[in-house]
mmCIF file as gemmi writes it, N, C-alpha and C atoms, coordinates in Angstrom:
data_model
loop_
_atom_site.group_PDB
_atom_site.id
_atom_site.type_symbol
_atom_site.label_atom_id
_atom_site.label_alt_id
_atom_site.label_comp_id
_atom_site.label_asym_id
_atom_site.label_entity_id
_atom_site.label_seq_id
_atom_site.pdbx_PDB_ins_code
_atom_site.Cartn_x
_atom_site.Cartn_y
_atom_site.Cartn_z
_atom_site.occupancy
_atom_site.B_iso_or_equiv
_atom_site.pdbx_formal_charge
_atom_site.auth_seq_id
_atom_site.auth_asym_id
_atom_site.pdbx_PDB_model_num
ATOM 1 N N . UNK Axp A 1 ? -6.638 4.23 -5.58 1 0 ? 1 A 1
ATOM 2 C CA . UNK Axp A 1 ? -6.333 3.61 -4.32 1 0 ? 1 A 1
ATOM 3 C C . UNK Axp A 1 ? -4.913 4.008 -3.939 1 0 ? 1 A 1
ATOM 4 N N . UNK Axp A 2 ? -4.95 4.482 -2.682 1 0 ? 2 A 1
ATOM 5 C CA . UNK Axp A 2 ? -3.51 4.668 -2.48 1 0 ? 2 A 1
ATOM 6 C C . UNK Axp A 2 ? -3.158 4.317 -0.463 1 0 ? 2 A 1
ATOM 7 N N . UNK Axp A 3 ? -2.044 3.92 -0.145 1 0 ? 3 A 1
ATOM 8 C CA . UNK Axp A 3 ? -1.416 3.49 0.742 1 0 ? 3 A 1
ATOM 9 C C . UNK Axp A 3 ? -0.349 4.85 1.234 1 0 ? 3 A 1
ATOM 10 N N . UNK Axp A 4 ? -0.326 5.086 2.25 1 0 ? 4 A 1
ATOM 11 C CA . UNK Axp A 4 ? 1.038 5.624 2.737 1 0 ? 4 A 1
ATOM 12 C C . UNK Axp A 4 ? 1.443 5.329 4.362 1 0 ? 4 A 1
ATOM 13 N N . UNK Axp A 5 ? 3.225 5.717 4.373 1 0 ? 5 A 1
ATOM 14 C CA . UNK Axp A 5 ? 3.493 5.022 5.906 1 0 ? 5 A 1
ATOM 15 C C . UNK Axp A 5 ? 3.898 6.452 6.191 1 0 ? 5 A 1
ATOM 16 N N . UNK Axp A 6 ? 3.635 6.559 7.696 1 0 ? 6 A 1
ATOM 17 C CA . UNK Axp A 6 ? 3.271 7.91 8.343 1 0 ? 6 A 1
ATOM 18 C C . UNK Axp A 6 ? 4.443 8.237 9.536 1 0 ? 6 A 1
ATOM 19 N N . UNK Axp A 7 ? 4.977 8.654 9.904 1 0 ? 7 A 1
ATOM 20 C CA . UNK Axp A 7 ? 5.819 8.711 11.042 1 0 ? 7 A 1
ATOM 21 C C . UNK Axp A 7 ? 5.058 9.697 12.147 1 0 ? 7 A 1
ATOM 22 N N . UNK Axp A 8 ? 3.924 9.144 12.713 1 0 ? 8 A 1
ATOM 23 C CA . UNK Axp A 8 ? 2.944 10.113 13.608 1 0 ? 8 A 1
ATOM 24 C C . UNK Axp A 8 ? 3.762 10.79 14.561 1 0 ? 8 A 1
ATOM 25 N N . UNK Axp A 9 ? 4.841 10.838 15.134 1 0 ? 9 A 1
ATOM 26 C CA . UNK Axp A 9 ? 5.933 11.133 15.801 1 0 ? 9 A 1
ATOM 27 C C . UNK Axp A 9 ? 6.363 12.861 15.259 1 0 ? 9 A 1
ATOM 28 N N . UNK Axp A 10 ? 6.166 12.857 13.988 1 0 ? 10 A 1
ATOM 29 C CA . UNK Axp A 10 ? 7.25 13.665 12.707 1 0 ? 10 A 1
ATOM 30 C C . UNK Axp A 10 ? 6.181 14.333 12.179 1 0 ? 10 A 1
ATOM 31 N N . UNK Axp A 11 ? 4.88 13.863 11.734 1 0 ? 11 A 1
ATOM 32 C CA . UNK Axp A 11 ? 4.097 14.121 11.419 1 0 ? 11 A 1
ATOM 33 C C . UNK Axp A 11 ? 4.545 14.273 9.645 1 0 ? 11 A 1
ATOM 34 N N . UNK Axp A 12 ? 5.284 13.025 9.125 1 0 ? 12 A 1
ATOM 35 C CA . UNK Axp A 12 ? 5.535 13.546 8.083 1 0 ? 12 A 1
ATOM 36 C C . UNK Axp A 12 ? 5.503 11.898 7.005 1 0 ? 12 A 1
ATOM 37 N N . UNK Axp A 13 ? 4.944 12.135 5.5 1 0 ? 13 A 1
ATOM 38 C CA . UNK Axp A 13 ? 4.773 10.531 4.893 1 0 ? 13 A 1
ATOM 39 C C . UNK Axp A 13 ? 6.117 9.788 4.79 1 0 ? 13 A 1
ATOM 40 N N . UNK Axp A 14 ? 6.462 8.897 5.312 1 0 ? 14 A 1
ATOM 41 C CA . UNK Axp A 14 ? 7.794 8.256 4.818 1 0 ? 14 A 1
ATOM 42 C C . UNK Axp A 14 ? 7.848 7.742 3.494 1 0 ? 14 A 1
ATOM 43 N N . UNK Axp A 15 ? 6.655 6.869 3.017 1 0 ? 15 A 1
ATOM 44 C CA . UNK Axp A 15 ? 6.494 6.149 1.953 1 0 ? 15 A 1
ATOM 45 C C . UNK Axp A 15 ? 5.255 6.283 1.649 1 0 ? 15 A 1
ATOM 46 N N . UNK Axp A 16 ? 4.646 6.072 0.146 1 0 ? 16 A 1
ATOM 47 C CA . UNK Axp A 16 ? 3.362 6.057 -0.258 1 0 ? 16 A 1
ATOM 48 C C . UNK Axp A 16 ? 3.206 5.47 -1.697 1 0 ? 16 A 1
ATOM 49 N N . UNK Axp A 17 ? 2.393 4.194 -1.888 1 0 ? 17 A 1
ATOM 50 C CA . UNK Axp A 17 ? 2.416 4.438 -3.04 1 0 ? 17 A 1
ATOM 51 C C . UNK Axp A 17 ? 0.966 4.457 -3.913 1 0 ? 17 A 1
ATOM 52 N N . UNK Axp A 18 ? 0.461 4.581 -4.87 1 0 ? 18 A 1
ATOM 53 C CA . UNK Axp A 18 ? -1.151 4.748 -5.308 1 0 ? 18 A 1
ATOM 54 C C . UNK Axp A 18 ? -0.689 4.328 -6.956 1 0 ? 18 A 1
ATOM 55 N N . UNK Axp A 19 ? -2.544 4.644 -6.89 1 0 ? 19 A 1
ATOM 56 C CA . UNK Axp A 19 ? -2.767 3.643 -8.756 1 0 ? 19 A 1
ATOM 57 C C . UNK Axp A 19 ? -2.577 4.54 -9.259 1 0 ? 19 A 1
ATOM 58 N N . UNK Axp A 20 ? -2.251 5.828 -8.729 1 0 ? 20 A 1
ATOM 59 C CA . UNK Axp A 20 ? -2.155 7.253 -9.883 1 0 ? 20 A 1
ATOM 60 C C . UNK Axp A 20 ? -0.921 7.278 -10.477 1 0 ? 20 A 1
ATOM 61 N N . UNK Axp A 21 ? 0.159 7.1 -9.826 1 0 ? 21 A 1
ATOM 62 C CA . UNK Axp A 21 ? 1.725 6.908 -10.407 1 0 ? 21 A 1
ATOM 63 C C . UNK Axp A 21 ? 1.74 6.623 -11.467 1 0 ? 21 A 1
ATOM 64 N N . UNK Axp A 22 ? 2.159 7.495 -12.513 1 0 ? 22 A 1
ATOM 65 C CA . UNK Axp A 22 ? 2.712 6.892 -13.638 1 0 ? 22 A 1
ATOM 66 C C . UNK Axp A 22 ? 2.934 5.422 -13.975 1 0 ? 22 A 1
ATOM 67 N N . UNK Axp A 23 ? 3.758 4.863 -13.406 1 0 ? 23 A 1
ATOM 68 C CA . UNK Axp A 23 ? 4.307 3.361 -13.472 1 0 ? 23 A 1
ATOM 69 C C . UNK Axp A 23 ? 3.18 2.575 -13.201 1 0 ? 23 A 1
ATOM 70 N N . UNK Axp A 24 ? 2.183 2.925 -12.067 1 0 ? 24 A 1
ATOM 71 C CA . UNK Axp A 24 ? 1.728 2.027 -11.75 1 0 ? 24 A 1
ATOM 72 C C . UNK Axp A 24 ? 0.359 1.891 -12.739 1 0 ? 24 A 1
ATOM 73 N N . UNK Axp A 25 ? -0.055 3.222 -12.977 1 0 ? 25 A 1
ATOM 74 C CA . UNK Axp A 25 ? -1.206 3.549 -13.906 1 0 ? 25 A 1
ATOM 75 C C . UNK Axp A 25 ? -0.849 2.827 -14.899 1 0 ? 25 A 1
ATOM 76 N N . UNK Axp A 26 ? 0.112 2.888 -15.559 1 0 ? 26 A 1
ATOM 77 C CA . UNK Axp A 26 ? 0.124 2.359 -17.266 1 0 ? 26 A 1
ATOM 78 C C . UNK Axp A 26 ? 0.704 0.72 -17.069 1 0 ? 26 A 1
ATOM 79 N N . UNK Axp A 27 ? 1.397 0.201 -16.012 1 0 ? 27 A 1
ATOM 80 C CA . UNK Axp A 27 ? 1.401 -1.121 -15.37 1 0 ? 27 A 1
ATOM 81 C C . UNK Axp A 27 ? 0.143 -1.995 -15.411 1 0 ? 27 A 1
ATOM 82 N N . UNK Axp A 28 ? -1.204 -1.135 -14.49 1 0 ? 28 A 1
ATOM 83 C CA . UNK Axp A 28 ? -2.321 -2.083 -13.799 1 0 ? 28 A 1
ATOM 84 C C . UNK Axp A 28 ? -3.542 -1.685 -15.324 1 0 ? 28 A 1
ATOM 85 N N . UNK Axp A 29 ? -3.131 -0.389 -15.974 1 0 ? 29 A 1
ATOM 86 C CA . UNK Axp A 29 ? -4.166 -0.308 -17.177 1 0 ? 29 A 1
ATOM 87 C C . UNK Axp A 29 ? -5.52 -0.332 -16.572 1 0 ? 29 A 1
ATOM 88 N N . UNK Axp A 30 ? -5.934 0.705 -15.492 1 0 ? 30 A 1
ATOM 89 C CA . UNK Axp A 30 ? -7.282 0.413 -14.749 1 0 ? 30 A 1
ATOM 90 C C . UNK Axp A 30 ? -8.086 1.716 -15.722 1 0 ? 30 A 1
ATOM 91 N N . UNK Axp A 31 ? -9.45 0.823 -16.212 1 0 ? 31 A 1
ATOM 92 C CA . UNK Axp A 31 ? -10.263 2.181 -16.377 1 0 ? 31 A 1
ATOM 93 C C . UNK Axp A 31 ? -11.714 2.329 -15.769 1 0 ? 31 A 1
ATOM 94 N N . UNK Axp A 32 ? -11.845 1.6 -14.656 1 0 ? 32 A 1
ATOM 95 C CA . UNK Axp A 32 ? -13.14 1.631 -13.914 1 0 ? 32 A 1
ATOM 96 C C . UNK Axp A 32 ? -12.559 1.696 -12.459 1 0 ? 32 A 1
ATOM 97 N N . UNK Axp A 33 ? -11.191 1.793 -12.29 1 0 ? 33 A 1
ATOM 98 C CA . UNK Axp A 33 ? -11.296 1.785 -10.908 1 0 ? 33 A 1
ATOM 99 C C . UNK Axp A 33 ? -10.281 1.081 -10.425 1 0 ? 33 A 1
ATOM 100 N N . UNK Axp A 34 ? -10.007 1.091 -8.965 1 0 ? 34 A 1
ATOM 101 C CA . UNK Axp A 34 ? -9.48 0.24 -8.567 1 0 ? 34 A 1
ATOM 102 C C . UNK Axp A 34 ? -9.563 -1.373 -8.091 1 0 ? 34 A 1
ATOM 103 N N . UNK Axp A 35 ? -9.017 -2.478 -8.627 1 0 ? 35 A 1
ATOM 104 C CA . UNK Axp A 35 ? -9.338 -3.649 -8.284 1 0 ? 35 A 1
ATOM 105 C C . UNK Axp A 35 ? -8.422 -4.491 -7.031 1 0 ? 35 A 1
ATOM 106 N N . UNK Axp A 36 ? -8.416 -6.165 -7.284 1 0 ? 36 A 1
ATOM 107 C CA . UNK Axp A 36 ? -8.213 -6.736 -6.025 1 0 ? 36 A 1
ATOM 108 C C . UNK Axp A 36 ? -6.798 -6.618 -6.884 1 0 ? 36 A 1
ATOM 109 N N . UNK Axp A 37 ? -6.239 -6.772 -7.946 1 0 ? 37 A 1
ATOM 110 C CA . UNK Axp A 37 ? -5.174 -7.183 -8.02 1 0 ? 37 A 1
ATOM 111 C C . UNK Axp A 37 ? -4.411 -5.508 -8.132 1 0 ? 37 A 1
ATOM 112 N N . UNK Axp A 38 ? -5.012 -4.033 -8.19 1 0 ? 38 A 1
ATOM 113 C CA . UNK Axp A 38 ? -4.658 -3.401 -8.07 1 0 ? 38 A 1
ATOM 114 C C . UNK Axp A 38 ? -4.186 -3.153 -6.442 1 0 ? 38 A 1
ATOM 115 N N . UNK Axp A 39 ? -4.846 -3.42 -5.729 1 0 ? 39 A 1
ATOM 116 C CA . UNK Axp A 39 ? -4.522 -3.274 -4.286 1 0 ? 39 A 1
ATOM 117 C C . UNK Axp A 39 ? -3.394 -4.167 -4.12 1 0 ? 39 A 1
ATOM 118 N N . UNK Axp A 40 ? -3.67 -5.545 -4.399 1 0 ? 40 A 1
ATOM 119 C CA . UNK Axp A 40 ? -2.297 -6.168 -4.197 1 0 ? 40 A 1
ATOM 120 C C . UNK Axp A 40 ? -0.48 -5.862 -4.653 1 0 ? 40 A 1
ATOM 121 N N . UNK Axp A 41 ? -1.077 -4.98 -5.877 1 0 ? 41 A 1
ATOM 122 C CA . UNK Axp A 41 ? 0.318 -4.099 -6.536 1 0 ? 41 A 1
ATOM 123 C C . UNK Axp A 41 ? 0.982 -3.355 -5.581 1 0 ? 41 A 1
ATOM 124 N N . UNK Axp A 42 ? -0.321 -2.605 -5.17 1 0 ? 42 A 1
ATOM 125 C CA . UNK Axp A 42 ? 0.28 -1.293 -4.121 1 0 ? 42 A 1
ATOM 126 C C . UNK Axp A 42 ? 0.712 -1.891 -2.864 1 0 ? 42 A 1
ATOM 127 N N . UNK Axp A 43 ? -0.102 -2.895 -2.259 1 0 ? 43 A 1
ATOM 128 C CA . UNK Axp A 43 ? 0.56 -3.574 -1.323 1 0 ? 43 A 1
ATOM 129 C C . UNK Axp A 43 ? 1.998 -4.006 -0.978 1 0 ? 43 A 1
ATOM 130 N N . UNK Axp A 44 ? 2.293 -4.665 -2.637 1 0 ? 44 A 1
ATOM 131 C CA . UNK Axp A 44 ? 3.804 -4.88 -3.175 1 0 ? 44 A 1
ATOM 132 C C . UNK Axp A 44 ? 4.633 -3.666 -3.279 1 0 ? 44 A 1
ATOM 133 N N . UNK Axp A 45 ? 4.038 -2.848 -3.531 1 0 ? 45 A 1
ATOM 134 C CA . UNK Axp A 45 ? 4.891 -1.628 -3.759 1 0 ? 45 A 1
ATOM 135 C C . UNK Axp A 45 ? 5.259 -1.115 -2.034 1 0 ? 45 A 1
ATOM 136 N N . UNK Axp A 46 ? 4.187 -0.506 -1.599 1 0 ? 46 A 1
ATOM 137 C CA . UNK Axp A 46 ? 4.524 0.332 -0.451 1 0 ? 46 A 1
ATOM 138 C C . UNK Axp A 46 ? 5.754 -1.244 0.904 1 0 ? 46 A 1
ATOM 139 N N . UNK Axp A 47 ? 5.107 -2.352 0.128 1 0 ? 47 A 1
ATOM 140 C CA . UNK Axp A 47 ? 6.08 -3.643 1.21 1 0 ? 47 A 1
ATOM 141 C C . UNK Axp A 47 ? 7.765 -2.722 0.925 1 0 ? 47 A 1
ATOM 142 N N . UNK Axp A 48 ? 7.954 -2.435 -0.537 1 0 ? 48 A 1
ATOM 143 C CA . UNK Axp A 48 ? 9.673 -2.609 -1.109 1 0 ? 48 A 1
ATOM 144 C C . UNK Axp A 48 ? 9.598 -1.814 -1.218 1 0 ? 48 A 1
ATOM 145 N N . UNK Axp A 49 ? 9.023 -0.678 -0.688 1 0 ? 49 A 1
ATOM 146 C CA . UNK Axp A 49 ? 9.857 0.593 -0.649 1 0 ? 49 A 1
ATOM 147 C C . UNK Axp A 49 ? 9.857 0.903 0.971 1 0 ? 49 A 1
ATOM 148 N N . UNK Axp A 50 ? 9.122 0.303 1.941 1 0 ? 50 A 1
ATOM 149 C CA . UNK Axp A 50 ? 9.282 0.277 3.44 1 0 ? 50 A 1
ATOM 150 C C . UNK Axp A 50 ? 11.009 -0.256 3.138 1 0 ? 50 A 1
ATOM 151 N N . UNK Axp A 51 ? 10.752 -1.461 3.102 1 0 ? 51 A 1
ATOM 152 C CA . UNK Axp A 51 ? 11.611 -2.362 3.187 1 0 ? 51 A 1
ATOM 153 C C . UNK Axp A 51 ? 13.285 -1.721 2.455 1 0 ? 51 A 1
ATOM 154 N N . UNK Axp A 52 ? 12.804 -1.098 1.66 1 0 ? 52 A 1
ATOM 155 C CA . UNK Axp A 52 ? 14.204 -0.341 1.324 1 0 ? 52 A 1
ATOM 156 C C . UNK Axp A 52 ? 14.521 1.097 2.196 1 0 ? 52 A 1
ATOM 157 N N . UNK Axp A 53 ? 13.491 1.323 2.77 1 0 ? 53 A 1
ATOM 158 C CA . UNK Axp A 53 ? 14.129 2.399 3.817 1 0 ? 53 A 1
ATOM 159 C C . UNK Axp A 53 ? 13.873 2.015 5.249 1 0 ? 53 A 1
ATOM 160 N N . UNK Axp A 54 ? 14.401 0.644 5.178 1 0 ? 54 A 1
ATOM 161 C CA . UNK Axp A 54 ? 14.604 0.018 6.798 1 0 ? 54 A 1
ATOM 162 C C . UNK Axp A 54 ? 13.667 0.216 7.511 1 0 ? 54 A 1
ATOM 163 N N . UNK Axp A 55 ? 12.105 -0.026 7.19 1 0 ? 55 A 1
ATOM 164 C CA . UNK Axp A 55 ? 11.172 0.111 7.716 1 0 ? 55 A 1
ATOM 165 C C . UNK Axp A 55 ? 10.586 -1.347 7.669 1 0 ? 55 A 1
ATOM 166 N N . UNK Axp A 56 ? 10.605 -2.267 8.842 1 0 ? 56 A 1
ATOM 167 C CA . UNK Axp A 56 ? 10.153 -2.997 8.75 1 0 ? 56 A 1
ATOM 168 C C . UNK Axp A 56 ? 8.742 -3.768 9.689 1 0 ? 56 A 1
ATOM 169 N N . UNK Axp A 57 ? 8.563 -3.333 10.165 1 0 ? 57 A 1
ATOM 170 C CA . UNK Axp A 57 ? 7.379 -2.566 10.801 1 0 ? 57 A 1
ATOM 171 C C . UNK Axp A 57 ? 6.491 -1.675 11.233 1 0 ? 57 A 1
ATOM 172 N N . UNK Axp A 58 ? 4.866 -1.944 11.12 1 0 ? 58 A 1
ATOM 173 C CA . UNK Axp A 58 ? 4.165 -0.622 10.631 1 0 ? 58 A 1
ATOM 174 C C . UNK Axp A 58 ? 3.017 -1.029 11.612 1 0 ? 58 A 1
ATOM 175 N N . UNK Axp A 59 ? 2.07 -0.195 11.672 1 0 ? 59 A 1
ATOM 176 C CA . UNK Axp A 59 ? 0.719 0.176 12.562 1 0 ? 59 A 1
ATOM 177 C C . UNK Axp A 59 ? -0.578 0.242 11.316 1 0 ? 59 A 1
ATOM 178 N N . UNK Axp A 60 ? -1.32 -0.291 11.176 1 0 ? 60 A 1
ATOM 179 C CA . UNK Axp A 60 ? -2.25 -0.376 10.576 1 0 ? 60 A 1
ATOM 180 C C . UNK Axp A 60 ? -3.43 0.122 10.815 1 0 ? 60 A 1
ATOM 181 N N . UNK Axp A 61 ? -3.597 1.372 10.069 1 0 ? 61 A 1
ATOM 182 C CA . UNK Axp A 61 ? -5.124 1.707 9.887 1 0 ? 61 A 1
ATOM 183 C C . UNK Axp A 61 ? -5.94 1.885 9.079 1 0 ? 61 A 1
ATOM 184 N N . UNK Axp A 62 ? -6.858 0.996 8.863 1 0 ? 62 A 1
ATOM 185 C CA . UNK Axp A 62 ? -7.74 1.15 7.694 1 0 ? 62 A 1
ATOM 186 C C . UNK Axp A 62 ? -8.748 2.282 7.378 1 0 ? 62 A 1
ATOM 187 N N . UNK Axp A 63 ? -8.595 3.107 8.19 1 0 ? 63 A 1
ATOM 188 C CA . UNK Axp A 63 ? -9.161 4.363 7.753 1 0 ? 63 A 1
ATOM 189 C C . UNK Axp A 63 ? -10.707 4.494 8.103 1 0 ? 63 A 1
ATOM 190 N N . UNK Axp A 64 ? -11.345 3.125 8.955 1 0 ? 64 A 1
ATOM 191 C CA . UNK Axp A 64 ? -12.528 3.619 8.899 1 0 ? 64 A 1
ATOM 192 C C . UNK Axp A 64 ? -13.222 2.308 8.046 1 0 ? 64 A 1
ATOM 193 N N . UNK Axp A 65 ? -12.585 2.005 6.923 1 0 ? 65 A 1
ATOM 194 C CA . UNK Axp A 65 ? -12.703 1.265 5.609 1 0 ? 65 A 1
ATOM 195 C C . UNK Axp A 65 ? -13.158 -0.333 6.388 1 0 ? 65 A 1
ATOM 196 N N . UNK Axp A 66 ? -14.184 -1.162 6.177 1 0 ? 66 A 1
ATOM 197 C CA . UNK Axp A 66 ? -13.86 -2.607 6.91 1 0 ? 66 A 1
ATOM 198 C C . UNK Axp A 66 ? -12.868 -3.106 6.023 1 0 ? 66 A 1
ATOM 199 N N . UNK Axp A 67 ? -12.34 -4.234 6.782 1 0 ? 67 A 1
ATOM 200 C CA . UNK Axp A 67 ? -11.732 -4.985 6.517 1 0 ? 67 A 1
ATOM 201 C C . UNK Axp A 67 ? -12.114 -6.163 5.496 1 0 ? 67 A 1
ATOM 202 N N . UNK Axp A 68 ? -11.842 -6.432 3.945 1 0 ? 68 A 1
ATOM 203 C CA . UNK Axp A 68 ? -12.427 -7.207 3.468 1 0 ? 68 A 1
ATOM 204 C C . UNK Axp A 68 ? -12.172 -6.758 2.312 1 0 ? 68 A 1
ATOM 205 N N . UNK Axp A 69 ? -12 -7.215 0.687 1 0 ? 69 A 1
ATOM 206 C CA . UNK Axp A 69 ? -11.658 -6.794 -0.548 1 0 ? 69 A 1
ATOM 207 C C . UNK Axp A 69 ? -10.419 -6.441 -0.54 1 0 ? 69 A 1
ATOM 208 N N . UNK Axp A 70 ? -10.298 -5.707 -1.4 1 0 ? 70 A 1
ATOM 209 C CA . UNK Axp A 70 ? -9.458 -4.357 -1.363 1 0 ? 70 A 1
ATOM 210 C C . UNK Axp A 70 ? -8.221 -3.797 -0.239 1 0 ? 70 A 1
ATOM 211 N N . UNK Axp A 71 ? -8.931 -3.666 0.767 1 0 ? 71 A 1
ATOM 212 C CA . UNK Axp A 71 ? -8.159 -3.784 2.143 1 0 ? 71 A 1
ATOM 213 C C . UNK Axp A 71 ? -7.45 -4.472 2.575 1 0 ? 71 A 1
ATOM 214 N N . UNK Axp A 72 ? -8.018 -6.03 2.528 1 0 ? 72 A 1
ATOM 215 C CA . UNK Axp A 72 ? -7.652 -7.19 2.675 1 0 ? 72 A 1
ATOM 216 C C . UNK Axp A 72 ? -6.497 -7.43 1.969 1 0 ? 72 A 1
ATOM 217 N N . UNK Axp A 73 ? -6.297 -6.934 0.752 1 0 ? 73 A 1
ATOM 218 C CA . UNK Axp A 73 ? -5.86 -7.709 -0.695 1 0 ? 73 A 1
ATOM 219 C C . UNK Axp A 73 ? -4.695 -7 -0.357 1 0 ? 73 A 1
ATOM 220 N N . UNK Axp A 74 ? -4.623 -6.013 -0.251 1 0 ? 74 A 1
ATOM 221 C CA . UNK Axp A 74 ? -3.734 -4.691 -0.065 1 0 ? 74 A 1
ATOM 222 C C . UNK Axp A 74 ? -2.75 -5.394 1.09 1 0 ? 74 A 1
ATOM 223 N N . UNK Axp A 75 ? -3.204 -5.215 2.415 1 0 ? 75 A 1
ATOM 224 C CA . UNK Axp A 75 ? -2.591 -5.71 3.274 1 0 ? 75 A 1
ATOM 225 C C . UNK Axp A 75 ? -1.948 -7.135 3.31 1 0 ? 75 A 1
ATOM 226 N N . UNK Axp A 76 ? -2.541 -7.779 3.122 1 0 ? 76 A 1
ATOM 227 C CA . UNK Axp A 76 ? -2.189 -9.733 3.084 1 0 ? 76 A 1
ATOM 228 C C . UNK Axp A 76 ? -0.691 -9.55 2.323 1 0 ? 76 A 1
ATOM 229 N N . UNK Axp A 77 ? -0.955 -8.561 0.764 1 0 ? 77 A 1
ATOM 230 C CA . UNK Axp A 77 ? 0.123 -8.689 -0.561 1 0 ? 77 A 1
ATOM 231 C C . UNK Axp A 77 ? 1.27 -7.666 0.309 1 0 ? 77 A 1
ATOM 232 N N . UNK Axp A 78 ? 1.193 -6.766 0.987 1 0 ? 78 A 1
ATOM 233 C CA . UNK Axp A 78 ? 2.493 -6.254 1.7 1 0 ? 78 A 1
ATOM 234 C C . UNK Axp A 78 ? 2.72 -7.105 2.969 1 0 ? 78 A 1
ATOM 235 N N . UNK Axp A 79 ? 2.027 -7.771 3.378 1 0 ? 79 A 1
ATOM 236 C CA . UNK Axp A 79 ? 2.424 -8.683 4.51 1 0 ? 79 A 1
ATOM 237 C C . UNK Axp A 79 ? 3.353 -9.76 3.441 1 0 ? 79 A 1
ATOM 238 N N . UNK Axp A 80 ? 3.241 -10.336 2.454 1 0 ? 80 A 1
ATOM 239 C CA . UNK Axp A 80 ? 3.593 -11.523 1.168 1 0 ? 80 A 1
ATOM 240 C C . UNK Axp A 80 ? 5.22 -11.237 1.467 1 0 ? 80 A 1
ATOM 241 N N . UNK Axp A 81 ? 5.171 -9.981 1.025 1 0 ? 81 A 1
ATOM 242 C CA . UNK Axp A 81 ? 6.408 -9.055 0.736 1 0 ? 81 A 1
ATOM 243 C C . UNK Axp A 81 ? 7.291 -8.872 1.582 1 0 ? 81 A 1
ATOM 244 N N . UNK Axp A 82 ? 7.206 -8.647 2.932 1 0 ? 82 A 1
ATOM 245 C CA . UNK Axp A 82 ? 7.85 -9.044 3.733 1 0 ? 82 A 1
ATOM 246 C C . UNK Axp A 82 ? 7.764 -7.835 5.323 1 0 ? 82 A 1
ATOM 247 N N . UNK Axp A 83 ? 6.448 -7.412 4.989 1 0 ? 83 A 1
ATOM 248 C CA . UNK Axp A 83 ? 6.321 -5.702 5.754 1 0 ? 83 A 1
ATOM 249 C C . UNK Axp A 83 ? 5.157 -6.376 7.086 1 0 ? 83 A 1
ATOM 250 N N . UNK Axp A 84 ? 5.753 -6.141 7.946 1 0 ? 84 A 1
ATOM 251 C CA . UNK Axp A 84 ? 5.099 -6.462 9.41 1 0 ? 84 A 1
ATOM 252 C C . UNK Axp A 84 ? 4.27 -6.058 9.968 1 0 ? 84 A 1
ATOM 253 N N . UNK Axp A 85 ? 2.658 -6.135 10.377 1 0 ? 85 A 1
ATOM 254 C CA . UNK Axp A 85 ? 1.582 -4.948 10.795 1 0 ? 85 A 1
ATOM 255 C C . UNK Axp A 85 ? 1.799 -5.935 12.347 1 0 ? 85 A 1
């Protein structure tokens, strides 16, 4: 599972973060996949690293994906954090 913030303007990723990362891989210990509390990590993550590069508001697209699980979990936990959709 992975998140990134986009500058469609620039066409270039500002921030991103996923369950593949080192840190986060051996952190969440996933071996079937991604879960609700994995989404909520990344949620936390991509919130504090917006948030450390003065990004405090964002545009939300779920990709297609409904809204619900995962998505949900993801978004709600970077909204927690302090990141604005």
């Amino acid at each position: 599972m992975y998140a990134q913030v986009i500058d469609d303007t620039k066409g270039c990723i500002l921030v991103f973060a996923s369950t593949i990362h080192k840190s986060l891989r051996d952190e969440l210990n996933l071996t079937a996949g991604p879960t609700l509390d994995a989404a909520k990590k990344i949620g936390e993550e991509i919130a504090k690293s917006c948030l450390a590069k003065g990004i405090l508001k964002v545009a939300f697209d779920r990709g297609g994906f409904v809204y619900h699980g995962r998505i949900k979990a993801l978004t709600d936990s970077a909204r927690e954090h302090g990141l604005d959709f």
